[in-house]
MOPAC internal coordinates of N, CA, C and O (Angstrom, degrees):
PM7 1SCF
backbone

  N    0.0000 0     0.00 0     0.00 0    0    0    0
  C    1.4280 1     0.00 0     0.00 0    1    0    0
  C    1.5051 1   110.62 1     0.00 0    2    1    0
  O    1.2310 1   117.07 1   -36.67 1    3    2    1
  N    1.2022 1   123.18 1   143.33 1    3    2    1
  C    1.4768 1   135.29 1  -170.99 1    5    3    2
  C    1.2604 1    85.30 1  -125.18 1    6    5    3
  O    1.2310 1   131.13 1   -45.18 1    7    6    5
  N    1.2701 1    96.12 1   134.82 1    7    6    5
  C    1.5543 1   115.56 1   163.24 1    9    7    6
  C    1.7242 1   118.15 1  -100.49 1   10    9    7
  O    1.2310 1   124.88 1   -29.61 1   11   10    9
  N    1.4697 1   108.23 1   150.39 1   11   10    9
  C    1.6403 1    96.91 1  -170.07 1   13   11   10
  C    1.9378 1   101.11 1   -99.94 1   14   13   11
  O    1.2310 1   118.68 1   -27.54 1   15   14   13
  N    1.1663 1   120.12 1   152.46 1   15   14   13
  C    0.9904 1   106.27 1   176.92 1   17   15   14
  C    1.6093 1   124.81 1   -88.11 1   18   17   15
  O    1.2310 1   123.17 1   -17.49 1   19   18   17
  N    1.2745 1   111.53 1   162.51 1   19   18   17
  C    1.5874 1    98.52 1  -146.15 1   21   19   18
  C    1.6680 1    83.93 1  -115.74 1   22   21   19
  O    1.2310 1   119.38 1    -7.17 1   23   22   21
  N    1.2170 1   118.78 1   172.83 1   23   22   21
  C    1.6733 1   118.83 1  -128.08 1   25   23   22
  C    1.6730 1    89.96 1  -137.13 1   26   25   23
  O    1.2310 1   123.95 1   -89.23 1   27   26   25
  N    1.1486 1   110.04 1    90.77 1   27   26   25
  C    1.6048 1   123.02 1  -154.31 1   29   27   26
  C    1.7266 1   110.57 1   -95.33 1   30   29   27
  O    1.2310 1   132.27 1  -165.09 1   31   30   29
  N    1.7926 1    93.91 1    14.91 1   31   30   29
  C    1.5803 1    90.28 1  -169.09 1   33   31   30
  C    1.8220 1   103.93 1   -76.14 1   34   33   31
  O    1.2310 1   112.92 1   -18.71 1   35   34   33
  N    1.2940 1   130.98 1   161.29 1   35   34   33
  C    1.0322 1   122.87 1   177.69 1   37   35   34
  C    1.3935 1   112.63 1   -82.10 1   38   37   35
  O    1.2310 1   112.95 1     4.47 1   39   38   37
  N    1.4610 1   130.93 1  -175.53 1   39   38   37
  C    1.1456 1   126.83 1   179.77 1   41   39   38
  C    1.9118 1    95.71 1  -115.99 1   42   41   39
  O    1.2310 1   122.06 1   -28.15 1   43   42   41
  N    1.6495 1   113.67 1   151.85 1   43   42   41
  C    1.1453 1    91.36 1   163.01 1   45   43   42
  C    1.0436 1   142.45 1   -48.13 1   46   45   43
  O    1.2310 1   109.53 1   147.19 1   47   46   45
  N    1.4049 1   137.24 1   -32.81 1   47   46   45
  C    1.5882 1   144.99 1   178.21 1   49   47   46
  C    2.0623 1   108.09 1   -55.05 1   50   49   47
  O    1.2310 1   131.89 1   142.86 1   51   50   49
  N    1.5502 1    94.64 1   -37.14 1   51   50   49
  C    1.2806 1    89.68 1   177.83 1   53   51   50
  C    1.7114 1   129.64 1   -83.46 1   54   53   51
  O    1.2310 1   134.78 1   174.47 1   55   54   53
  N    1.1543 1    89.01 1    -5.53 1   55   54   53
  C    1.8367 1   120.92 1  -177.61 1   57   55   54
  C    1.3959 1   104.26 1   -79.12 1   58   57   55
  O    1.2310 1   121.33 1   128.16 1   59   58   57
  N    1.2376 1   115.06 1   -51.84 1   59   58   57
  C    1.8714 1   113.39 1   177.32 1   61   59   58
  C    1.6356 1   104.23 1   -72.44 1   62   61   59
  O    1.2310 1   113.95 1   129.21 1   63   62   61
  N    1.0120 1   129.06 1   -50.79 1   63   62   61
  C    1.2632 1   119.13 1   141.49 1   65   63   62
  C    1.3766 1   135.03 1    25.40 1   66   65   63
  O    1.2310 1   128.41 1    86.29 1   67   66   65
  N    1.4825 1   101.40 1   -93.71 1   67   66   65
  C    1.6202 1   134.14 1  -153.16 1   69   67   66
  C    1.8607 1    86.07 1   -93.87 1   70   69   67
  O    1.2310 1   123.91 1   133.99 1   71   70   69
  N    1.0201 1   110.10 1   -46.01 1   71   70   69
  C    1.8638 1   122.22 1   175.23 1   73   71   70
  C    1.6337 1   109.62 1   -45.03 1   74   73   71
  O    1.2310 1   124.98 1   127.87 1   75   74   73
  N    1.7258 1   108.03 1   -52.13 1   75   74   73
  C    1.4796 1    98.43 1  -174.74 1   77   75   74
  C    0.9700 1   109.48 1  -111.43 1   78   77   75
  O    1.2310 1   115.82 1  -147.73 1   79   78   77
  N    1.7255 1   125.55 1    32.27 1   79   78   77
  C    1.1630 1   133.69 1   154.96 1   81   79   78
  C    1.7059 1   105.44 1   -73.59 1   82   81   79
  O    1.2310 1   130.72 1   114.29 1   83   82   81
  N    1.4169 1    96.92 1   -65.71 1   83   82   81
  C    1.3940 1   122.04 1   171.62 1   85   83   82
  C    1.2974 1   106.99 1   -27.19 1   86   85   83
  O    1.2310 1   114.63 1   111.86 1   87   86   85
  N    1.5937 1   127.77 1   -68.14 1   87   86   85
  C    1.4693 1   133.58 1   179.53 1   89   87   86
  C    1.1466 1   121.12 1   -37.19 1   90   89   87
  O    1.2310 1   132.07 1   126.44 1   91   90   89
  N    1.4928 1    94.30 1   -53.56 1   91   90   89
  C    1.4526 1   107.68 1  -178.35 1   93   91   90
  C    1.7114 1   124.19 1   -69.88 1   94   93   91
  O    1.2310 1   125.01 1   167.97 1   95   94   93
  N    1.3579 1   107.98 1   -12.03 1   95   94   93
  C    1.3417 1   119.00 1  -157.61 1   97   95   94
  C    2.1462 1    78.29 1  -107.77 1   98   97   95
  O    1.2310 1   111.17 1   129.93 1   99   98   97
  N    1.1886 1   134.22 1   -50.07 1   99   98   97
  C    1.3030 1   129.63 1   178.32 1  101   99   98
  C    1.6114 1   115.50 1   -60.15 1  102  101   99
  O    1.2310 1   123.16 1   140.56 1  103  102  101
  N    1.7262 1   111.56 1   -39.44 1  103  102  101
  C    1.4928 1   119.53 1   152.57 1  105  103  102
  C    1.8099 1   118.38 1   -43.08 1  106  105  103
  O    1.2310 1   120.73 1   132.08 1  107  106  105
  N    1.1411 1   116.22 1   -47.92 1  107  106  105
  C    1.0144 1   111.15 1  -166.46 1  109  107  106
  C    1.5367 1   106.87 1   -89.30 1  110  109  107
  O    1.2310 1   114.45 1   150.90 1  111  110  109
  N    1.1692 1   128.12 1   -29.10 1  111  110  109
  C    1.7152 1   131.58 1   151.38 1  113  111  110
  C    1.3805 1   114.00 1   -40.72 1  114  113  111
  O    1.2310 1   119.41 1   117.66 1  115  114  113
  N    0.8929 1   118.72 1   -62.34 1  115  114  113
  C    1.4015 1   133.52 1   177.13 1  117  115  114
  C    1.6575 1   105.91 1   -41.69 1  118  117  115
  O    1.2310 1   124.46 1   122.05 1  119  118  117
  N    1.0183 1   109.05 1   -57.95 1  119  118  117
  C    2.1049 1   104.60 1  -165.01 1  121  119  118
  C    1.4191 1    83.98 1   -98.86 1  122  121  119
  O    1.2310 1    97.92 1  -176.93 1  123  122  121
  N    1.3587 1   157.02 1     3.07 1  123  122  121
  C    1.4485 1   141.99 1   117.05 1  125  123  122
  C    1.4951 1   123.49 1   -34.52 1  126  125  123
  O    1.2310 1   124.53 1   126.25 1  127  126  125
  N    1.0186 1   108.92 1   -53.75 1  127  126  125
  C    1.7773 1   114.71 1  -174.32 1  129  127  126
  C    1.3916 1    99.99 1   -77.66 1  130  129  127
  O    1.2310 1   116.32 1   133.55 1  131  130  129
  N    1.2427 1   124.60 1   -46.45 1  131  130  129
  C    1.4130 1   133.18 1  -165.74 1  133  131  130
  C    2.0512 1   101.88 1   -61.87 1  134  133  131
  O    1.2310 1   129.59 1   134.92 1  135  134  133
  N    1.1056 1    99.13 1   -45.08 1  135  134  133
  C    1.4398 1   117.82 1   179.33 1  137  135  134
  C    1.0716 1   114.21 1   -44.29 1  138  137  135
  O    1.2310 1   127.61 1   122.87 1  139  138  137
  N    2.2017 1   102.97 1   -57.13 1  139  138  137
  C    1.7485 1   101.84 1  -163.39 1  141  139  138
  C    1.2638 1    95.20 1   -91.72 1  142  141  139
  O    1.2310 1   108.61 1  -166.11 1  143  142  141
  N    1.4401 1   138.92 1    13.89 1  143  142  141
  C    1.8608 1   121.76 1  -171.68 1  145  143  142
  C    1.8994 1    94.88 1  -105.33 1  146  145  143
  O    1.2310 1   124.55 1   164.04 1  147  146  145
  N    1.9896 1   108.86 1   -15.96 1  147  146  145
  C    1.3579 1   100.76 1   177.12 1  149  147  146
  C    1.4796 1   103.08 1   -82.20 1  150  149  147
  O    1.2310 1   121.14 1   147.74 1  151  150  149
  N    1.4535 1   115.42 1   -32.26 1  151  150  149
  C    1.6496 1   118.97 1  -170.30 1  153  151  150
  C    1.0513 1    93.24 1   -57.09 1  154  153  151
  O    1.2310 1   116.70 1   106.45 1  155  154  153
  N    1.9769 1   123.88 1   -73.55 1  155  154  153
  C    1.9240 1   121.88 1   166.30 1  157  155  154
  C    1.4096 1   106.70 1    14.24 1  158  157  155
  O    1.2310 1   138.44 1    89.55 1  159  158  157
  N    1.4389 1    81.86 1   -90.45 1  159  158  157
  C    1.6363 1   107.54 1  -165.71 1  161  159  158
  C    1.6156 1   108.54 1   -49.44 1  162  161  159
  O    1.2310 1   109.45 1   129.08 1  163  162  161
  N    0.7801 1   137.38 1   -50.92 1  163  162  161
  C    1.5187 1   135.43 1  -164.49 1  165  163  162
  C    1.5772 1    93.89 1   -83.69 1  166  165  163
  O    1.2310 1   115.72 1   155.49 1  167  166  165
  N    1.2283 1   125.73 1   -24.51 1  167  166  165
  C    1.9295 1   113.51 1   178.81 1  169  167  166
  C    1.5419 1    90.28 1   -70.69 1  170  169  167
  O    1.2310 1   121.22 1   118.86 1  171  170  169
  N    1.4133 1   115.28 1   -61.14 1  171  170  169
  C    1.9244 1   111.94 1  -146.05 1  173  171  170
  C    1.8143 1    84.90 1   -64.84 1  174  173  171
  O    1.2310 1   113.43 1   149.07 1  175  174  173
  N    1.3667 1   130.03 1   -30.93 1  175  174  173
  C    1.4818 1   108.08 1  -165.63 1  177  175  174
  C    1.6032 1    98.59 1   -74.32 1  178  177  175
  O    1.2310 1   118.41 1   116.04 1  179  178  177
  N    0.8885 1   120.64 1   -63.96 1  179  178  177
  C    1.8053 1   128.18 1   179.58 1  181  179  178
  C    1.5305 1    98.99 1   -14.08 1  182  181  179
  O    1.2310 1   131.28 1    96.56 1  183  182  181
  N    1.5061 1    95.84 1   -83.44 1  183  182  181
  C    1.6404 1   114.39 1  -167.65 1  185  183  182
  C    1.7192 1   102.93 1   -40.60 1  186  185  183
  O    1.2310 1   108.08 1   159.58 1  187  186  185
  N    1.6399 1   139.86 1   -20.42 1  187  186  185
  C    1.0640 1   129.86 1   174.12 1  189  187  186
  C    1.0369 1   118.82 1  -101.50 1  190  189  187
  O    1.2310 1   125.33 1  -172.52 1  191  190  189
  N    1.4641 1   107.37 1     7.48 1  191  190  189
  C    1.8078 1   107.47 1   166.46 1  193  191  190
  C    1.5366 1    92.50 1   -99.40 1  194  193  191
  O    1.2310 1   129.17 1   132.96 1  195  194  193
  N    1.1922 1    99.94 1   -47.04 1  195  194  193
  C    1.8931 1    97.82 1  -174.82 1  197  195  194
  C    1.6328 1   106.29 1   -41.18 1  198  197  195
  O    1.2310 1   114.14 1   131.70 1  199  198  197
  N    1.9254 1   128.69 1   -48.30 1  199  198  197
  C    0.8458 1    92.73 1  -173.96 1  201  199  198
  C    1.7744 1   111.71 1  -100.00 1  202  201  199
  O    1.2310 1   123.99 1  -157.38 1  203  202  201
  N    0.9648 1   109.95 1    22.62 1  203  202  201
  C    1.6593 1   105.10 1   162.41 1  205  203  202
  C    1.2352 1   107.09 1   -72.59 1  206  205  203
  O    1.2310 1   116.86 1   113.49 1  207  206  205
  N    1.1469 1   123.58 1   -66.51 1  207  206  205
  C    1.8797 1   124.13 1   173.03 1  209  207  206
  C    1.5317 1   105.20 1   -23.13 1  210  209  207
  O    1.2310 1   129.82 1   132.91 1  211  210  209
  N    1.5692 1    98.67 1   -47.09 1  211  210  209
  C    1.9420 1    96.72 1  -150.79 1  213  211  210
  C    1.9144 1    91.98 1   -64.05 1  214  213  211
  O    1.2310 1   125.93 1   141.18 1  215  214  213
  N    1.6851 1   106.22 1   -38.82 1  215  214  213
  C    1.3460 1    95.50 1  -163.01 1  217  215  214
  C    1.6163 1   114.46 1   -62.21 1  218  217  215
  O    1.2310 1   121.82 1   150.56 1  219  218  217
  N    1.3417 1   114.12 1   -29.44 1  219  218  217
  C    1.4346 1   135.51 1  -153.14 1  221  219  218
  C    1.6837 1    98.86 1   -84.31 1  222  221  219
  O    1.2310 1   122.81 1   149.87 1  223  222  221
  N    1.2533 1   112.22 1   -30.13 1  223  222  221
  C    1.5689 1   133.28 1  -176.87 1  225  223  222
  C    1.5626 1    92.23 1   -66.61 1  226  225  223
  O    1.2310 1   119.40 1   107.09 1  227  226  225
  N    1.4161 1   118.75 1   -72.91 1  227  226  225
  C    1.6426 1   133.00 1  -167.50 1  229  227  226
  C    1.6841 1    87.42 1   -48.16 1  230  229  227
  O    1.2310 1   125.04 1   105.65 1  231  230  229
  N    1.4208 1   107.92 1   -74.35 1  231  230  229
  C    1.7469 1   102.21 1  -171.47 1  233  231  230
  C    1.6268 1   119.84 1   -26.39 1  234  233  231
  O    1.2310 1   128.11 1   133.59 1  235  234  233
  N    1.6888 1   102.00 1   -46.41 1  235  234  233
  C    1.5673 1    99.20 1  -161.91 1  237  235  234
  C    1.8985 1   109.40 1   -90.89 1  238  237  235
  O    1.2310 1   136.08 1  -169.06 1  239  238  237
  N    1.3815 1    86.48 1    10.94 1  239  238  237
  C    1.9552 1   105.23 1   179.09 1  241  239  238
  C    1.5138 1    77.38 1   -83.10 1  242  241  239
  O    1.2310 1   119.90 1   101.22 1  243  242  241
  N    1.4272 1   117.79 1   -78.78 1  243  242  241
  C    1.2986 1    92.79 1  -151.86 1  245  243  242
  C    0.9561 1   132.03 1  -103.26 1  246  245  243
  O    1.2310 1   123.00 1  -145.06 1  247  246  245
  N    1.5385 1   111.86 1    34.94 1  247  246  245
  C    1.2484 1   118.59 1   149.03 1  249  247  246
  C    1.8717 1   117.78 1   -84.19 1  250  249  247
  O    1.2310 1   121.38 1   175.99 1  251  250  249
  N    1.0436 1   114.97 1    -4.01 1  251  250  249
  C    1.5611 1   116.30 1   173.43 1  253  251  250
  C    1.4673 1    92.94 1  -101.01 1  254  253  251
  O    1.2310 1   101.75 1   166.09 1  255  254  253
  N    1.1497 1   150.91 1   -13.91 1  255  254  253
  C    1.5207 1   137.66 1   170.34 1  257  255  254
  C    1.2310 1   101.17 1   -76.03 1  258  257  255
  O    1.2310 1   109.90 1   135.09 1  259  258  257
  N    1.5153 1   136.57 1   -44.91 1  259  258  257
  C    1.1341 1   143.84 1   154.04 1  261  259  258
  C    1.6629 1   130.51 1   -15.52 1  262  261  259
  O    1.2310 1   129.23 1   121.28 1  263  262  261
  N    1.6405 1    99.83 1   -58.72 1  263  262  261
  C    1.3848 1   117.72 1  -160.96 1  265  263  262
  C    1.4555 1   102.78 1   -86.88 1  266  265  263
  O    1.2310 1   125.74 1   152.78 1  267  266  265
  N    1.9718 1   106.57 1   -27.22 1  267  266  265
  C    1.8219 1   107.76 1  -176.57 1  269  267  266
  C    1.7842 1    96.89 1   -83.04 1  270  269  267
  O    1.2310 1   113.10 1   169.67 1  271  270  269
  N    0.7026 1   130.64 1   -10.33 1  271  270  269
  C    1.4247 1   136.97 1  -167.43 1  273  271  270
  C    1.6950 1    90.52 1   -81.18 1  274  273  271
  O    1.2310 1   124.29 1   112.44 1  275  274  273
  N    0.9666 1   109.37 1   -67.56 1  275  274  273
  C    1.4435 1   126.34 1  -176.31 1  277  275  274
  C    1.8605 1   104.21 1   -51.70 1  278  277  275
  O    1.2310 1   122.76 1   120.28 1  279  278  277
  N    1.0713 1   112.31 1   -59.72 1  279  278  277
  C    1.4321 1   111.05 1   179.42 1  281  279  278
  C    1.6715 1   119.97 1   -80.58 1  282  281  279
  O    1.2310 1   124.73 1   178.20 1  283  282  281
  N    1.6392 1   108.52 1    -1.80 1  283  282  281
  C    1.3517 1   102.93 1   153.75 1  285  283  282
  C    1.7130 1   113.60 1   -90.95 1  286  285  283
  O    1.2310 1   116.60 1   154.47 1  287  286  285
  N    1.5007 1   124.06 1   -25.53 1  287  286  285
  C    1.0686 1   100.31 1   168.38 1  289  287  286
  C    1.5584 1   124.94 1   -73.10 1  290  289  287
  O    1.2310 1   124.96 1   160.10 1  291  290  289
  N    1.2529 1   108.07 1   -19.90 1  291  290  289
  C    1.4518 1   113.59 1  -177.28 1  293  291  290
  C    1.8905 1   115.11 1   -66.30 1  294  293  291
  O    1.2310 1   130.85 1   145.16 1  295  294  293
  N    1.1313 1    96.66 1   -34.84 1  295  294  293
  C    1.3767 1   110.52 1   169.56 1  297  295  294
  C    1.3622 1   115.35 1   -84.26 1  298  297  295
  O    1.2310 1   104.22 1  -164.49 1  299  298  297
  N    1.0887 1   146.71 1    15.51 1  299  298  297
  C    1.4309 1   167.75 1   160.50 1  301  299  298
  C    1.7372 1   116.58 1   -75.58 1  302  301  299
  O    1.2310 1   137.72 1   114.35 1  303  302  301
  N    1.5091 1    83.28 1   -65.65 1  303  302  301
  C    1.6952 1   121.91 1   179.60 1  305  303  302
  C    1.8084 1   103.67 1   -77.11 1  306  305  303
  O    1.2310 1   114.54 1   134.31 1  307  306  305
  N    1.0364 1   127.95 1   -45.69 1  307  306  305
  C    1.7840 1   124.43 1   149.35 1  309  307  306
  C    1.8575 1   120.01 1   -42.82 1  310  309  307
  O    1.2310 1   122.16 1   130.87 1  311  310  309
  N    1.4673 1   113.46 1   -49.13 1  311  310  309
  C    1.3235 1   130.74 1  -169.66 1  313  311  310
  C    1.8302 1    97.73 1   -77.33 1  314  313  311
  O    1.2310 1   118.46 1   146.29 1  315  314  313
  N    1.1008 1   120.54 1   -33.71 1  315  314  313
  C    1.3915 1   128.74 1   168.07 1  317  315  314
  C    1.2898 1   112.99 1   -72.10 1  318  317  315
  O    1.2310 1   106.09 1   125.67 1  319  318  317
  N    1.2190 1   143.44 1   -54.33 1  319  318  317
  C    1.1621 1   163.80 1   172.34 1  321  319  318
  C    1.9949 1   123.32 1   -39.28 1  322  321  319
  O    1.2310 1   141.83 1   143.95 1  323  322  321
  N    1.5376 1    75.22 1   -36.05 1  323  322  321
  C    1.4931 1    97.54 1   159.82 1  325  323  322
  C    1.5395 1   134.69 1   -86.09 1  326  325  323
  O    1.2310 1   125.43 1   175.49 1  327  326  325
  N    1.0750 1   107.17 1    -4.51 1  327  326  325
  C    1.5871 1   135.06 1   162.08 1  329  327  326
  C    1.3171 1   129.18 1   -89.74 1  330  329  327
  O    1.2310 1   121.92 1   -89.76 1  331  330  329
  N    1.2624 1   113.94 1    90.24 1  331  330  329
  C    1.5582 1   132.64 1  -176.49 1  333  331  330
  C    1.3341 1   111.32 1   -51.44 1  334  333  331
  O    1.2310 1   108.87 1   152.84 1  335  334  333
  N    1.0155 1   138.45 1   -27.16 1  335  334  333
  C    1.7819 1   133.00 1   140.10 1  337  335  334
  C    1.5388 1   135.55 1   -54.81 1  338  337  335
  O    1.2310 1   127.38 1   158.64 1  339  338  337
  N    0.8286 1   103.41 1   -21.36 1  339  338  337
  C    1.8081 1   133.41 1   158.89 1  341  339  338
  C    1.5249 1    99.51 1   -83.80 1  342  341  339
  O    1.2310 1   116.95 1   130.96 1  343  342  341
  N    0.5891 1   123.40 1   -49.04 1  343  342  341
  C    1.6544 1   111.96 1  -167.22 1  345  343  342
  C    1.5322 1   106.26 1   -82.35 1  346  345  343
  O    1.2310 1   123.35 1   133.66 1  347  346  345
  N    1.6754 1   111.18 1   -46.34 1  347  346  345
  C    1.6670 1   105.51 1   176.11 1  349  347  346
  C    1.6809 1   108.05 1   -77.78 1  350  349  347
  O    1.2310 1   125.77 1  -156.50 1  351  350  349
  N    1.5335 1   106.51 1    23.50 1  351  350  349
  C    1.7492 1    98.38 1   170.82 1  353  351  350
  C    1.4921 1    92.22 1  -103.83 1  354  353  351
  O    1.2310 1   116.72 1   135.64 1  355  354  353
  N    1.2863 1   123.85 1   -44.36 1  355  354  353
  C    1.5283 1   117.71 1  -173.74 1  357  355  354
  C    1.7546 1   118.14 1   -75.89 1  358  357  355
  O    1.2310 1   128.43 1   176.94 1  359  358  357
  N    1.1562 1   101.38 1    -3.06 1  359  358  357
  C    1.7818 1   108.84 1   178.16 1  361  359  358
  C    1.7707 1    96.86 1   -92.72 1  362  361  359
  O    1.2310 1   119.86 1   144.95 1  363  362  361
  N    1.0433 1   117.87 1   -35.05 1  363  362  361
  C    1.7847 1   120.43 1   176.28 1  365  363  362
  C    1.1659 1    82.18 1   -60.60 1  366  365  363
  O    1.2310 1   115.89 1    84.70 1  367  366  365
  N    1.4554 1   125.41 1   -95.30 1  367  366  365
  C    1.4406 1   140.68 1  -162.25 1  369  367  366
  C    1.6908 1   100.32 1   -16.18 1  370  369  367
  O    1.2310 1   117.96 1   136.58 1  371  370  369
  N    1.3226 1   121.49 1   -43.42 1  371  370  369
  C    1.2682 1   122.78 1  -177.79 1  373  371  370
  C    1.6333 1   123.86 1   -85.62 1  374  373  371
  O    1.2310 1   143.25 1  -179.09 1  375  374  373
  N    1.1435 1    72.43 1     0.91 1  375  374  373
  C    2.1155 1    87.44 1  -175.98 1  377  375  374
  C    1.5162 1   115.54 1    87.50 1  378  377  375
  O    1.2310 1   121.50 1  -163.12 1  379  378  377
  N    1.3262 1   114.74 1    16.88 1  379  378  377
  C    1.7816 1   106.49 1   178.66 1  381  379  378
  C    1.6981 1    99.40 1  -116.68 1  382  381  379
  O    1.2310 1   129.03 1   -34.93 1  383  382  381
  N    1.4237 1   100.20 1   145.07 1  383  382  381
  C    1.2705 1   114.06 1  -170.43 1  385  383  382
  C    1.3816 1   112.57 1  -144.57 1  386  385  383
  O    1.2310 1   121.00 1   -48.33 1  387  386  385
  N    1.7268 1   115.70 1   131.67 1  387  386  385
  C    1.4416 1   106.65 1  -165.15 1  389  387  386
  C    1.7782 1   100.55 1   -57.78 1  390  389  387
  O    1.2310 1   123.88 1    -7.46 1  391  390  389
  N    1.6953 1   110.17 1   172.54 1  391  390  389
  C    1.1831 1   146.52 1   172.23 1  393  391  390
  C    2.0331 1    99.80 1   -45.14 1  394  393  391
  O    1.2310 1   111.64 1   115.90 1  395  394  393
  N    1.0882 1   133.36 1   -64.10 1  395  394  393
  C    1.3363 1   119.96 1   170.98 1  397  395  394
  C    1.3164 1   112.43 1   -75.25 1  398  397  395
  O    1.2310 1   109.06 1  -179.84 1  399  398  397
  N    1.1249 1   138.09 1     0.16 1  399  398  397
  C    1.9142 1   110.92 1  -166.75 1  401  399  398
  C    1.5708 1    85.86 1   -97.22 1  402  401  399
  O    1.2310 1   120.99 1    -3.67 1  403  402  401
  N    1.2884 1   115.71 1   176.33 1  403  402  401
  C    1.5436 1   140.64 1  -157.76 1  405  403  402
  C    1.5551 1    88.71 1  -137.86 1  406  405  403
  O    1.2310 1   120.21 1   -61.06 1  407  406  405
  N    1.4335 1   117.20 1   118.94 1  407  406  405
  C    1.7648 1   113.75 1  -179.46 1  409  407  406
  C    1.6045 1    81.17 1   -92.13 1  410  409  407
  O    1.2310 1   130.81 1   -31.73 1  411  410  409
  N    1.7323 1    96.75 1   148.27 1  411  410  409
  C    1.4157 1   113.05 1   157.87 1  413  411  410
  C    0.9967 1   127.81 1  -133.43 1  414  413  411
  O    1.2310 1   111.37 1   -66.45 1  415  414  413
  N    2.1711 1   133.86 1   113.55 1  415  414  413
  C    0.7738 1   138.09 1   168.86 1  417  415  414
  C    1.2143 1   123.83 1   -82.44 1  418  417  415
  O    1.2310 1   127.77 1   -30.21 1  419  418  417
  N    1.7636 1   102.64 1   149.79 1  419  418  417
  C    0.9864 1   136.52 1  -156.75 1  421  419  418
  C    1.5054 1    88.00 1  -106.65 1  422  421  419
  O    1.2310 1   113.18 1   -57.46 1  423  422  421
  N    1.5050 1   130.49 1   122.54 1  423  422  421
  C    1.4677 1   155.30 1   131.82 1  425  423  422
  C    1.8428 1   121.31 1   -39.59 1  426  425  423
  O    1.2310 1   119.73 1   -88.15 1  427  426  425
  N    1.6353 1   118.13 1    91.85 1  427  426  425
  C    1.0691 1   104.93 1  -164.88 1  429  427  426
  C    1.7050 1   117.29 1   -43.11 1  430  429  427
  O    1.2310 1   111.94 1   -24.33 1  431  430  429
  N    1.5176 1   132.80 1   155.67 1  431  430  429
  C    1.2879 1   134.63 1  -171.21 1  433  431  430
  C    1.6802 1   122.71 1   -76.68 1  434  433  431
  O    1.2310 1   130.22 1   173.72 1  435  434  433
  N    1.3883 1    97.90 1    -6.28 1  435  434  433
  C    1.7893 1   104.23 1   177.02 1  437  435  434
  C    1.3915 1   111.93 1  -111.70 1  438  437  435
  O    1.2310 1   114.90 1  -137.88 1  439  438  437
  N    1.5503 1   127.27 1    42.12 1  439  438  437
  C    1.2499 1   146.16 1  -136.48 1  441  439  438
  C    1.8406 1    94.58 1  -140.26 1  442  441  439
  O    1.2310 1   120.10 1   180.00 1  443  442  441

């Protein structure tokens, strides 16, 4: 048996067809690609604000570890300050001495 060969040309009707399949299938590529090169674009820009924040975040961390550090010693030096033995150590230190005490200097030792 011989077989005849069968005649695979399309007909026009099936040609417009396969055409605005095609269109439609290059349409729909199109606002696919277009989609992921805006998504692209909008991840890599994000992610470089994200890490400007992150750096600017760390900076202003430690600049408030900084500033409590500072206002616990300052409040240290207040809490001292309030101590009248503390205070008549830094008035000696300055050369004033109540009405009874007798200051006594000390003669440097290679003298």
């Amino acid at each position: 048996m011989s077989r005849t060969p069968v005649n695979r040309k399309k007909s026009p009707a099936n040609q417009g067809k396969s055409a605005g399949a095609r269109r439609r299938l290059m349409i729909w590529l199109t606002f696919v690609t277009c989609f992921a090169i805006w998504a692209g674009y909008t991840f890599l820009v994000q992610n470089a604000q994200i890490s400007d924040k992150s750096s600017y975040l760390a900076q202003q961390q430690t600049s408030q570890q900084d500033t409590k550090q500072q206002l616990e010693q300052l409040k240290y030096e207040v809490s001292r300050l309030k101590d009248p033995e503390y205070i008549g150590q830094l008035a000696r230190k300055k050369g004033y001495y109540l009405p009874e005490e007798t200051p006594i200097q000390v003669e440097g030792a290679g003298n």
